[in-house]
Chimera marker file (.cmm) of the C-alpha trace (Angstrom):
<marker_set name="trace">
<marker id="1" x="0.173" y="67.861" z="-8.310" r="1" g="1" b="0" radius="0.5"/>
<marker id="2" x="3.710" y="68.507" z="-7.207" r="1" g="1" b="0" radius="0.5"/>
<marker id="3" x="4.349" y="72.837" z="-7.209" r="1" g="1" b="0" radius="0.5"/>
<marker id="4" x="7.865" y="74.086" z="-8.009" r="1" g="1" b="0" radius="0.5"/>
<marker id="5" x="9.054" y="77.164" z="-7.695" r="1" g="1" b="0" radius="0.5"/>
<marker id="6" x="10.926" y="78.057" z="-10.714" r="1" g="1" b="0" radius="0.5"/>
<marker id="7" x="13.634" y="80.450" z="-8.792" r="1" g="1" b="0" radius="0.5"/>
<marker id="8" x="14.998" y="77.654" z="-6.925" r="1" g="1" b="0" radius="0.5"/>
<marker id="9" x="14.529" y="74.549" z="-9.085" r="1" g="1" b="0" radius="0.5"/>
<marker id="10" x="17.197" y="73.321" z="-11.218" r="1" g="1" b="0" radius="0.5"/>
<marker id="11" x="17.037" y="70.094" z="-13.580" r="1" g="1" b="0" radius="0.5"/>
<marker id="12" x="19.676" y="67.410" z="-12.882" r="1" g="1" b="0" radius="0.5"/>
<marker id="13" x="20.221" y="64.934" z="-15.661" r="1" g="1" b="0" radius="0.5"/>
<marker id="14" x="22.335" y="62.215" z="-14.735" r="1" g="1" b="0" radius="0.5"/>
<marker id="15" x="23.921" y="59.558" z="-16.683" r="1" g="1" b="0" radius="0.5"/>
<marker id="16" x="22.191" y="59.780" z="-19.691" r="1" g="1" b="0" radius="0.5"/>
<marker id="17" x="25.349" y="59.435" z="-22.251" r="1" g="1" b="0" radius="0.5"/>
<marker id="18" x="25.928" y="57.532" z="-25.277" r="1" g="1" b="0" radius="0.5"/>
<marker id="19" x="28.321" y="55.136" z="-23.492" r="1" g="1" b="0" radius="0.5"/>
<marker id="20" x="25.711" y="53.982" z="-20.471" r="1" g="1" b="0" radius="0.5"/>
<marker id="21" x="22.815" y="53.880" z="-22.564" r="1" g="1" b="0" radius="0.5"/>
<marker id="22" x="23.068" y="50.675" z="-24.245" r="1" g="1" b="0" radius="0.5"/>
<marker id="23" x="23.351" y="49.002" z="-20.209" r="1" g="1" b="0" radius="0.5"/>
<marker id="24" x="19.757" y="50.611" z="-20.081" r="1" g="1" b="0" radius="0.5"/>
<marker id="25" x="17.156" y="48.713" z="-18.176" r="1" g="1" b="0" radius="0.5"/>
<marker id="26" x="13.958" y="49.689" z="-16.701" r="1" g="1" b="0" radius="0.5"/>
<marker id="27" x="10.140" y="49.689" z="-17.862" r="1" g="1" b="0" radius="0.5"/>
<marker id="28" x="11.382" y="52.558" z="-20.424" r="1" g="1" b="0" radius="0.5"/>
<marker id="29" x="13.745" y="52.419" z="-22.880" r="1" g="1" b="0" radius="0.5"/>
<marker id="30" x="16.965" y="54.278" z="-23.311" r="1" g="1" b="0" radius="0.5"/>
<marker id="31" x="15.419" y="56.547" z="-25.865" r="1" g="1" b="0" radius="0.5"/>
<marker id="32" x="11.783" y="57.021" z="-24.160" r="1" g="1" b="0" radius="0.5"/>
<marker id="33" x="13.811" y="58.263" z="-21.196" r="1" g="1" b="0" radius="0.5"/>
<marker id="34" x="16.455" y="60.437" z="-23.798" r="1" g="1" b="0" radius="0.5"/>
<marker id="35" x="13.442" y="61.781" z="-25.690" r="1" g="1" b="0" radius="0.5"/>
<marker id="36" x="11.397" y="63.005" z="-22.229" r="1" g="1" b="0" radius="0.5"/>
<marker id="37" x="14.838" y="64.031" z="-20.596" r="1" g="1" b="0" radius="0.5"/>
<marker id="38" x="15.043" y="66.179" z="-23.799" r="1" g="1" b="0" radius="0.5"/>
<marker id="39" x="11.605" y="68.060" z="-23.618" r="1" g="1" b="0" radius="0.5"/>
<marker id="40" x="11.596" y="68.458" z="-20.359" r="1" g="1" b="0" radius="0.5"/>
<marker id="41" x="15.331" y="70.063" z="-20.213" r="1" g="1" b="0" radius="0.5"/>
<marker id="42" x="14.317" y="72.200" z="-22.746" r="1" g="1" b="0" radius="0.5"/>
<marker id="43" x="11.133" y="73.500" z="-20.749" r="1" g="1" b="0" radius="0.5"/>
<marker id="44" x="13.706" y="74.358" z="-18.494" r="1" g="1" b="0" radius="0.5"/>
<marker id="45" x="16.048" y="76.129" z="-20.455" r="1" g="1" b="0" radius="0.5"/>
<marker id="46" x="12.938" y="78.141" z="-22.120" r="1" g="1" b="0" radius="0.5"/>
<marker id="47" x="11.950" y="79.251" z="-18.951" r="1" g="1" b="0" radius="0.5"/>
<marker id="48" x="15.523" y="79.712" z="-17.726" r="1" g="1" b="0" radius="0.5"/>
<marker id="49" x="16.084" y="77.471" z="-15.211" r="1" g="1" b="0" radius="0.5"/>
<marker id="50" x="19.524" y="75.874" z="-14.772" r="1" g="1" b="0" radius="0.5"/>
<marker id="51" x="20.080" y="72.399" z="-16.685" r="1" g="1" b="0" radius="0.5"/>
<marker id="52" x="22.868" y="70.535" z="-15.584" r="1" g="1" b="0" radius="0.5"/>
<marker id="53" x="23.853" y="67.378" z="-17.059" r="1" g="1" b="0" radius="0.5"/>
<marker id="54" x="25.973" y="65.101" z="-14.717" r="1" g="1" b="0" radius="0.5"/>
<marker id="55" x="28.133" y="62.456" z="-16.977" r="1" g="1" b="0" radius="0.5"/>
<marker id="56" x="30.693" y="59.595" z="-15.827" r="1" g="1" b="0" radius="0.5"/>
<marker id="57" x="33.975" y="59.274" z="-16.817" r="1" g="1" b="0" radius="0.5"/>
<marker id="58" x="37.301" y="58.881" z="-16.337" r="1" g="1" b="0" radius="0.5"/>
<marker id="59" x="40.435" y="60.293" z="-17.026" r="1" g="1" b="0" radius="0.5"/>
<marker id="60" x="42.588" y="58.024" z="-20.132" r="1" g="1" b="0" radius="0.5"/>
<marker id="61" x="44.881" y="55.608" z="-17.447" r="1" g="1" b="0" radius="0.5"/>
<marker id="62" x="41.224" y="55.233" z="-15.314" r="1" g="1" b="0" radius="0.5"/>
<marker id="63" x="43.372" y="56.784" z="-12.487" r="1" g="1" b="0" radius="0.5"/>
<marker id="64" x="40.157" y="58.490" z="-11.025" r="1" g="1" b="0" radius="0.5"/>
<marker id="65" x="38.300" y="55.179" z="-11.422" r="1" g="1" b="0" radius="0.5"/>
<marker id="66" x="36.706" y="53.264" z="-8.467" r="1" g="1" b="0" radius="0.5"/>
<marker id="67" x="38.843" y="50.040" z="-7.681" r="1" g="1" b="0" radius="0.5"/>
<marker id="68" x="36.627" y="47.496" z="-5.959" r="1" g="1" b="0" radius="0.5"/>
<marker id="69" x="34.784" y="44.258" z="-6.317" r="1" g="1" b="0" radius="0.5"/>
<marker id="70" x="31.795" y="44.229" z="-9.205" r="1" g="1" b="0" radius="0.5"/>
<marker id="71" x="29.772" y="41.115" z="-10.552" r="1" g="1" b="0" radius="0.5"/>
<marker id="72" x="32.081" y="41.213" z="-13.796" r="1" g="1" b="0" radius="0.5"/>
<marker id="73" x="35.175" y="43.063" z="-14.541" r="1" g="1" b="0" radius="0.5"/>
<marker id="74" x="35.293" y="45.232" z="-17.046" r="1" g="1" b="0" radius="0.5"/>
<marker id="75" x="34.884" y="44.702" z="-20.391" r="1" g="1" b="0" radius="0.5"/>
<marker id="76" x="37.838" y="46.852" z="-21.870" r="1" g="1" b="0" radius="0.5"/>
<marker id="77" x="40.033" y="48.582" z="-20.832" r="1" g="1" b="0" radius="0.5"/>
<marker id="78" x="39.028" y="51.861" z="-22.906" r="1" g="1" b="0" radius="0.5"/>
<marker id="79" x="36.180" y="53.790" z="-22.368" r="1" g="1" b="0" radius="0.5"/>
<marker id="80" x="34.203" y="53.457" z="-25.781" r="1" g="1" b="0" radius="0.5"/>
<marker id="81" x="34.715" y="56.432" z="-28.140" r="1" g="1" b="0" radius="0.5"/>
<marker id="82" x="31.436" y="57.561" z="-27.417" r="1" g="1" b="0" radius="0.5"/>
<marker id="83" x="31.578" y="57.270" z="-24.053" r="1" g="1" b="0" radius="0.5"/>
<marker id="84" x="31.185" y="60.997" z="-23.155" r="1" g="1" b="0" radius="0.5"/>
<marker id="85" x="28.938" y="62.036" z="-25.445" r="1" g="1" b="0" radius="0.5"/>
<marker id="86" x="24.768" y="63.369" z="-24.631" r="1" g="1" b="0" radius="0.5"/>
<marker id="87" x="22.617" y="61.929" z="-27.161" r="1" g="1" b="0" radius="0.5"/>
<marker id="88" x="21.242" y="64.260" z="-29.623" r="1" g="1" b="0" radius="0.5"/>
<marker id="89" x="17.460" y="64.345" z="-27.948" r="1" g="1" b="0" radius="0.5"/>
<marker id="90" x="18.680" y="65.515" z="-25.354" r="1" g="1" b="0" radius="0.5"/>
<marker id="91" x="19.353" y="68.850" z="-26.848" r="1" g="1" b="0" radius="0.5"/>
<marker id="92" x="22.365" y="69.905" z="-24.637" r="1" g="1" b="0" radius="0.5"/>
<marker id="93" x="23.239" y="73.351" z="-25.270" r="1" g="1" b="0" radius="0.5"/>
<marker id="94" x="26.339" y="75.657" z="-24.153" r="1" g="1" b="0" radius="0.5"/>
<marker id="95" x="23.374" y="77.417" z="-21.426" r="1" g="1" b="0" radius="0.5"/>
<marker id="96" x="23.850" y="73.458" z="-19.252" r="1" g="1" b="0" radius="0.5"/>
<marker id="97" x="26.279" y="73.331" z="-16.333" r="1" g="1" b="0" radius="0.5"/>
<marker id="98" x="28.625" y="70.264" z="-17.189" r="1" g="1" b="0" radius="0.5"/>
<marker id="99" x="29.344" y="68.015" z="-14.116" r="1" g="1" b="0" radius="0.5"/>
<marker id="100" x="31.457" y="64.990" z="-14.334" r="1" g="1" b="0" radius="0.5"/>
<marker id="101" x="31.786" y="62.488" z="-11.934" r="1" g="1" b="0" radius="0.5"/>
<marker id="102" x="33.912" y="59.927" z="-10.861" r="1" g="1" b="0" radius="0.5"/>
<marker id="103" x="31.717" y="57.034" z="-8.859" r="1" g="1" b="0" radius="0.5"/>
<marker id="104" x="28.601" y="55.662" z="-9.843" r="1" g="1" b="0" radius="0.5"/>
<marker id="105" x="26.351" y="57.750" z="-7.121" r="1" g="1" b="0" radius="0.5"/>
<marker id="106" x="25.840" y="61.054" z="-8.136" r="1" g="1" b="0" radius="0.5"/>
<marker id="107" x="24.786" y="63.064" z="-4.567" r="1" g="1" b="0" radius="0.5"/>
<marker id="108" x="27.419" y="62.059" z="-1.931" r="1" g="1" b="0" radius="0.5"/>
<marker id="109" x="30.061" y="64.046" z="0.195" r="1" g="1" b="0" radius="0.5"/>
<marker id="110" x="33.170" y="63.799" z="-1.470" r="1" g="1" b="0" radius="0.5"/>
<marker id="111" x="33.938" y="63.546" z="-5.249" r="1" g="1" b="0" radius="0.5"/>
<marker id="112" x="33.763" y="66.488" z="-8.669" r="1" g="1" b="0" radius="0.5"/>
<marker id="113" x="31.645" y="68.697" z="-9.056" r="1" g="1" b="0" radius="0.5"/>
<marker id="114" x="27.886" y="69.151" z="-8.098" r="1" g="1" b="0" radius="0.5"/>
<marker id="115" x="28.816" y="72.175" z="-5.295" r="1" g="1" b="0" radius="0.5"/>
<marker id="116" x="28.805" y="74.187" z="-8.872" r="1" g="1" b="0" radius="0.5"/>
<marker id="117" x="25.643" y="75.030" z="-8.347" r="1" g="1" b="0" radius="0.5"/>
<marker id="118" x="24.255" y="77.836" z="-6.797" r="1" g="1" b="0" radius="0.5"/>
<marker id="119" x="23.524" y="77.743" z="-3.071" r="1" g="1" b="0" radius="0.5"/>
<marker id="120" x="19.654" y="77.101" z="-1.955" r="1" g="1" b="0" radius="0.5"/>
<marker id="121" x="18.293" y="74.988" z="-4.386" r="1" g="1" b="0" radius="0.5"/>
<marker id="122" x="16.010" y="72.423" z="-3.731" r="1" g="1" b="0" radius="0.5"/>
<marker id="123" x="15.145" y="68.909" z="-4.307" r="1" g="1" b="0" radius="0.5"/>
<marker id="124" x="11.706" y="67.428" z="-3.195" r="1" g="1" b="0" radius="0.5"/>
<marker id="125" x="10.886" y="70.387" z="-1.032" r="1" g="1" b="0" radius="0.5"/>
<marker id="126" x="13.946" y="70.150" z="1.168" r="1" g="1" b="0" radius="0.5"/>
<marker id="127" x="16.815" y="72.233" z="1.258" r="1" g="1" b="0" radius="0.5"/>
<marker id="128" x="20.103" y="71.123" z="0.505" r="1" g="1" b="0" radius="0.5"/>
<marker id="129" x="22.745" y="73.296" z="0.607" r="1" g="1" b="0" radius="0.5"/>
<marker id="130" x="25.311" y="71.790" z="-2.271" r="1" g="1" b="0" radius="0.5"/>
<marker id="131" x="28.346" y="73.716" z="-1.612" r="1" g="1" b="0" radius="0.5"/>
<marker id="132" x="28.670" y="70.367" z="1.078" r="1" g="1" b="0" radius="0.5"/>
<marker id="133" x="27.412" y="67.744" z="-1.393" r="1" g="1" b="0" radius="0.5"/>
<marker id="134" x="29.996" y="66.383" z="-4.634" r="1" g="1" b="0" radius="0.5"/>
<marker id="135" x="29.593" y="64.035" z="-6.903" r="1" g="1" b="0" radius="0.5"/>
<link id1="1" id2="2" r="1" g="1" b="0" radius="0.2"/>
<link id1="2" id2="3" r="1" g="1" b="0" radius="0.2"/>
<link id1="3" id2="4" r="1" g="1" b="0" radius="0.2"/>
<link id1="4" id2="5" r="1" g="1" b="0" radius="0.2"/>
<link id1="5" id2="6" r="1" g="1" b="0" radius="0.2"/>
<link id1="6" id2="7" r="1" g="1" b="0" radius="0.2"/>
<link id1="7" id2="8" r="1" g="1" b="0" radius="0.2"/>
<link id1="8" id2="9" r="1" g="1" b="0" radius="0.2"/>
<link id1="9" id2="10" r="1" g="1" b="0" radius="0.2"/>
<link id1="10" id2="11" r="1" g="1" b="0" radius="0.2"/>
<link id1="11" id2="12" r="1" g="1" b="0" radius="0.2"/>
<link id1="12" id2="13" r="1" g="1" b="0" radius="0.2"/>
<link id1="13" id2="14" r="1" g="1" b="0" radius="0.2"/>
<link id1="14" id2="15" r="1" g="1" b="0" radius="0.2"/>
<link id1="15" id2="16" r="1" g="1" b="0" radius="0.2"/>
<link id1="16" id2="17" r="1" g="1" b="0" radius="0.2"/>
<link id1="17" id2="18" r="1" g="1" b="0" radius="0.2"/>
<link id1="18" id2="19" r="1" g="1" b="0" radius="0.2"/>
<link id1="19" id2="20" r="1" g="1" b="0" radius="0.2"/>
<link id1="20" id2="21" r="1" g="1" b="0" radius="0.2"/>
<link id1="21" id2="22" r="1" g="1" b="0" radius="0.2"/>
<link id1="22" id2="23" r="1" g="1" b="0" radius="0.2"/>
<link id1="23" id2="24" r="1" g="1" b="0" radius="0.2"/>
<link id1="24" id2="25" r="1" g="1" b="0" radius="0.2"/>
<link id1="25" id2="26" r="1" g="1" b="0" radius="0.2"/>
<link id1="26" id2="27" r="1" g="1" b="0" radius="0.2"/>
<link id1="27" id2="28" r="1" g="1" b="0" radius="0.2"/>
<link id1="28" id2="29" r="1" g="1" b="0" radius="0.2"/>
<link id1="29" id2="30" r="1" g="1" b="0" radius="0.2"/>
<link id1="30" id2="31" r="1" g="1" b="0" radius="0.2"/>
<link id1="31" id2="32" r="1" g="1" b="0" radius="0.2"/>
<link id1="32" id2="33" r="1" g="1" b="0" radius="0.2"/>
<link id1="33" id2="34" r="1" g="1" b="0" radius="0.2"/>
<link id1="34" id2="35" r="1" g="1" b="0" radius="0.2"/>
<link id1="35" id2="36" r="1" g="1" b="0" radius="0.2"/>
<link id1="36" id2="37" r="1" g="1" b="0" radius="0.2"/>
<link id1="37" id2="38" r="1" g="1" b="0" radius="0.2"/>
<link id1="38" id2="39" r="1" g="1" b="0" radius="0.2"/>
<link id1="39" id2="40" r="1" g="1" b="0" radius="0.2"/>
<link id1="40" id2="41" r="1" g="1" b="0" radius="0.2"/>
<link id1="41" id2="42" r="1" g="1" b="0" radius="0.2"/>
<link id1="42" id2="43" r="1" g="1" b="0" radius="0.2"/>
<link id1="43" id2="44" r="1" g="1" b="0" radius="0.2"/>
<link id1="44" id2="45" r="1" g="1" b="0" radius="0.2"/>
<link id1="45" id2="46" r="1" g="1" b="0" radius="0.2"/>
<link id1="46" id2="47" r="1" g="1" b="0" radius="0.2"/>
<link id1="47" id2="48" r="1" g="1" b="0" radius="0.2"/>
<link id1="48" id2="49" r="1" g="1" b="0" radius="0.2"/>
<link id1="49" id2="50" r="1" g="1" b="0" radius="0.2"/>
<link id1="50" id2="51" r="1" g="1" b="0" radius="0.2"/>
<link id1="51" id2="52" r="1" g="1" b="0" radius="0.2"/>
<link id1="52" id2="53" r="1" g="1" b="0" radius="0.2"/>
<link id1="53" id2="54" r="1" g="1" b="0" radius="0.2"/>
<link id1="54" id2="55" r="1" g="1" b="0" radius="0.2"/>
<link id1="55" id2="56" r="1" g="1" b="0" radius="0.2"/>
<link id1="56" id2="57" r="1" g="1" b="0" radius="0.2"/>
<link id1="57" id2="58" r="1" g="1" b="0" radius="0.2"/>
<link id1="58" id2="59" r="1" g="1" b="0" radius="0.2"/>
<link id1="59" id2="60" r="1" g="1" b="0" radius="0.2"/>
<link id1="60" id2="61" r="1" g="1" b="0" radius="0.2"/>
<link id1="61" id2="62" r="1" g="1" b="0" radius="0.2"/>
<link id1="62" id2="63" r="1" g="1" b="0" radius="0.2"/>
<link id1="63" id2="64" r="1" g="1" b="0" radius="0.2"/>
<link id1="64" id2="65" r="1" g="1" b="0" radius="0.2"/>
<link id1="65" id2="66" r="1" g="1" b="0" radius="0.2"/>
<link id1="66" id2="67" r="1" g="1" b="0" radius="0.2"/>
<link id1="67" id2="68" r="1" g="1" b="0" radius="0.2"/>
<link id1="68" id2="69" r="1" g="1" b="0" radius="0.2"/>
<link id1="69" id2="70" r="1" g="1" b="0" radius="0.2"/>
<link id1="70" id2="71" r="1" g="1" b="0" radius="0.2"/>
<link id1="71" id2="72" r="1" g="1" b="0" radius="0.2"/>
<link id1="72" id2="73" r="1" g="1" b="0" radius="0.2"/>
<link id1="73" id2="74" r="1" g="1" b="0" radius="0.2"/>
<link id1="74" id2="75" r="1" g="1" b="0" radius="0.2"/>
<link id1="75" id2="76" r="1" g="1" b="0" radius="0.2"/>
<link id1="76" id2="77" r="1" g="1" b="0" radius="0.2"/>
<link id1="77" id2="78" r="1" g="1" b="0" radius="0.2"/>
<link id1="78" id2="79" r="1" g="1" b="0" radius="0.2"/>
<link id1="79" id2="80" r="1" g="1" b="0" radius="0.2"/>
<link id1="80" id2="81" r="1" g="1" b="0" radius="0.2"/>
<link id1="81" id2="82" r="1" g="1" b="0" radius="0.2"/>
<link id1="82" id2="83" r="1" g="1" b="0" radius="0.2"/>
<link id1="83" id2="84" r="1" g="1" b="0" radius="0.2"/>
<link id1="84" id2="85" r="1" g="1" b="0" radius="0.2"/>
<link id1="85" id2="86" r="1" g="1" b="0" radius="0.2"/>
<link id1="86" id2="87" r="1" g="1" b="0" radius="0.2"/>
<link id1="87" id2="88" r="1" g="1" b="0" radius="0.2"/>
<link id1="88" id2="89" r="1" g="1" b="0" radius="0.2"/>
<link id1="89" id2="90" r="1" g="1" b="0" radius="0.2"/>
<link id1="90" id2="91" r="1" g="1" b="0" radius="0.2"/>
<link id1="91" id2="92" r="1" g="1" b="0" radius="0.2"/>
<link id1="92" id2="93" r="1" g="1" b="0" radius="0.2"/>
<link id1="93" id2="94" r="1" g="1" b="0" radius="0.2"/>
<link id1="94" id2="95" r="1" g="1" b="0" radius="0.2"/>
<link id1="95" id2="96" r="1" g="1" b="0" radius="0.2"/>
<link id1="96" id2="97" r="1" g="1" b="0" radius="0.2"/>
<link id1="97" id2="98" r="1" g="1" b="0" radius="0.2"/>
<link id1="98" id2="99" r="1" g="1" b="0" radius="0.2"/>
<link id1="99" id2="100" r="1" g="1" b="0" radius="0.2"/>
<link id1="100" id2="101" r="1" g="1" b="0" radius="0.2"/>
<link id1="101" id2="102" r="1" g="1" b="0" radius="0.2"/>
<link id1="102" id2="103" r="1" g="1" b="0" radius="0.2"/>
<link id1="103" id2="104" r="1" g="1" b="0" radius="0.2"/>
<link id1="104" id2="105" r="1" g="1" b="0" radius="0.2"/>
<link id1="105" id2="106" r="1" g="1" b="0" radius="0.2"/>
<link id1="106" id2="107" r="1" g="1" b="0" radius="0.2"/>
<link id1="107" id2="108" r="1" g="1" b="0" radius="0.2"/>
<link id1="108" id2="109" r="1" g="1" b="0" radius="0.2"/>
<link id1="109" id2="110" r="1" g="1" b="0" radius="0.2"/>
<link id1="110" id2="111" r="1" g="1" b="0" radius="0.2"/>
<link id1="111" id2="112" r="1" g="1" b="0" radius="0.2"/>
<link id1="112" id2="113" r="1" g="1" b="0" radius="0.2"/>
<link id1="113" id2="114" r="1" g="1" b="0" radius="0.2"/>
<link id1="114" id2="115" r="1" g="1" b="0" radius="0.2"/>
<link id1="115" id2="116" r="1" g="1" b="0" radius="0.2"/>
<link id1="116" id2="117" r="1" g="1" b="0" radius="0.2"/>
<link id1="117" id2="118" r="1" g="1" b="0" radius="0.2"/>
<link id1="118" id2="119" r="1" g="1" b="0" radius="0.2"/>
<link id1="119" id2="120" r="1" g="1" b="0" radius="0.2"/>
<link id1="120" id2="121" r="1" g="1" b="0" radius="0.2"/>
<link id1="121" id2="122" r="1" g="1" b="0" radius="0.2"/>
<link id1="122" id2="123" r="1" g="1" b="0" radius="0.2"/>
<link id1="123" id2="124" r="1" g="1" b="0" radius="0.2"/>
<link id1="124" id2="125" r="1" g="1" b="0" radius="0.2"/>
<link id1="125" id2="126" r="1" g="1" b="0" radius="0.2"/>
<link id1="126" id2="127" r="1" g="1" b="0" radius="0.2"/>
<link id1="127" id2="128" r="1" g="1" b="0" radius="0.2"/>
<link id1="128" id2="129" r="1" g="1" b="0" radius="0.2"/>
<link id1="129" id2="130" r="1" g="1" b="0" radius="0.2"/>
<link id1="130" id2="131" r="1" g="1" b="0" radius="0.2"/>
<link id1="131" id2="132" r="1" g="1" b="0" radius="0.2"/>
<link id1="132" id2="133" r="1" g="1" b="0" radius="0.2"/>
<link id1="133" id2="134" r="1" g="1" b="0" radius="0.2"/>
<link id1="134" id2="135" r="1" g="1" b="0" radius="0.2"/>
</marker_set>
């Protein structure tokens, strides 16, 4: 069984807002994954270990947006209203470090936001340090 230490392990949620959801695919539904996101996040905050919830998004004229080919354009040209918002079970609280990013990969070199956290954490037993990693 896999050990963590809970002084350097955080919890990264990403993409689980209202707006992606219904794009869901997997062996698990959209609220299987929301509802087990939710308990173990708030584990986490019980034990008070960082939480950090990494959304997508845009700014209003989709200046930030990537521009290059997909199978399908986009359906609208607004983001729905709902877009931003974490669903309910997943209990997000004021305690959860907000990240918002601006591609659809989440750990890469360049982008907003992940070198927020603190320095040293780890993920699957190697170190990163994130001050050089953005999303």
């Amino acid at each position: 069984m896999l050990e963590l230490n809970a002084k350097t392990t955080a919890l990264v949620v990403i993409d689980l807002q209202e707006g992606i959801l219904p794009f869901a695919g997997g062996p698990h539904t959209a609220d299987e994954v929301v509802n087990r996101a939710g308990k173990l996040a708030a584990k986490f905050r019980a034990s008070g270990q960082p939480v950090f919830l990494v959304r997508v998004g845009w700014s209003a004229d989709y200046a930030e947006a990537l521009k290059q080919p997909v199978d399908a354009p986009s359906p609208a040209k607004v983001l729905p209203e709902n877009w931003w918002q974490h669903p309910v079970a997943l209990g997000a609280t004021d305690s959860d470090i907000e990240i918002i990013k601006r591609q659809w990969g989440c750990v890469l070199r360049y982008g907003s936001g992940i070198a927020v956290a603190p320095p040293g954490y780890r993920y699957n037993s190697v170190m990163w340090d994130l001050d050089q990693y953005r999303c």
